[in-house]
Each structure stands twice: as C-alpha cells, then as structure tokens.
N, C-alpha and C positions, 0 to 999 in steps of 0.2 A: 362411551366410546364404542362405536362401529367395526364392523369388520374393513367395513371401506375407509377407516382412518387409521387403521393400520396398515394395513397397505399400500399407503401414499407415506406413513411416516416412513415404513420399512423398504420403500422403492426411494426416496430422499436418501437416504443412508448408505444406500449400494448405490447413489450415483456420488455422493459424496468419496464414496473410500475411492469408488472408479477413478475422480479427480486424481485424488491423491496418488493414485498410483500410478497413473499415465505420468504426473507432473514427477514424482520420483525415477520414473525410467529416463525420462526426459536428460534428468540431473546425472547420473551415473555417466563417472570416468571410463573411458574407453580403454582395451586393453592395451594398448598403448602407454596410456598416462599413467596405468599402473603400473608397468615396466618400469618406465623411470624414473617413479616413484622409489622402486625397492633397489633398486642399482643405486638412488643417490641415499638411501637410507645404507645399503652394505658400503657404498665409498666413508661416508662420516664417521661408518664403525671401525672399518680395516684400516684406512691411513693415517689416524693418532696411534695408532699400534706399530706398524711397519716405520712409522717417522721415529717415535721412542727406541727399538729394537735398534735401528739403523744409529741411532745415538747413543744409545749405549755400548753399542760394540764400539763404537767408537773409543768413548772415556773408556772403557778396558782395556783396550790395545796404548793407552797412551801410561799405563799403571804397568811398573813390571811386575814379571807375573803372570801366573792364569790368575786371573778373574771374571767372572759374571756376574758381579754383585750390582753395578749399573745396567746392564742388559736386564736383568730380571725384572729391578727395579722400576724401571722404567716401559717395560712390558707392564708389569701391572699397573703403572698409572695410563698407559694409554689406555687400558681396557674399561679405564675409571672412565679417563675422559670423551671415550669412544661410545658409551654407554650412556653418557649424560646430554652428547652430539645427539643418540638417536630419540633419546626421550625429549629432547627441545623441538626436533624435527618434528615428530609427528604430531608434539602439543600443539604445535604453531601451523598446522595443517589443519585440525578441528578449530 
C-alpha cells in the first residue's frame, strides 16, 4: 500500500462522513417543531393530573366530612398515568 492509496481511501472517508452530515442537518426539526413537541409532551403530563385532582375534590365534597382521601388518590394515579402518556409519546416519536 502507497502513500497515494491512503490518501484517496482517507479523502473517500471525509466525503463520506461530509454526506452524512449535510444529510443529518438536512433531517433536523426546526425550533419550532420542538416547541411543540415539549408543550404536547407537558399537556399529556399535566391534564391526567388536574382531570384526577378535579375528581376527586369532587368525590370528597360528596363524603361528609373533611376528606382527601380521593383527591390524593387520584393525584397519584394521574401522575402514574401522566407518566406512562409521556413515555408512549416519545416511544412513538423514535
């Protein structure tokens, strides 16, 4: 092997990655799309949570009595299901 056949394999190489990388910028979501991207990932988080809270204050108020034992409740399952919303999101985006 040559010095001049390295040079042509190592000049091949750096137009290759070149490719790649023009073709990757090419693909890149503009900031924009990231926006709302993260605004519909924070909605899927926060309104299984404010939907549950809002129901359970609800069932409390219908119980006589103080009670939070459905508001609590029910906070922590939105948190479950507001968690499991953001991890389907973003699976289903790759």
């Amino acid at each position: 092997m040559t010095a001049n056949d390295g040079r042509h394999d190592l000049l091949r190489h750096v137009e290759q990655d070149a490719r790649r990388l023009r073709k990757a910028a090419g693909e890149r979501d503009s900031l924009l799309v990231q926006t709302v991207y993260l605004g519909t990932l924070g909605l899927v988080f926060v309104l299984p949570v404010i939907g549950a809270a809002y129901l359970g204050h609800w069932l409390d108020g219908m119980i006589a009595g103080y009670s939070m034992r459905w508001t609590l409740s029910l906070i922590a399952l939105g948190l479950v299901v507001g968690a499991f919303n953001v991890y389907f999101l973003i699976r289903s985006r790759d």
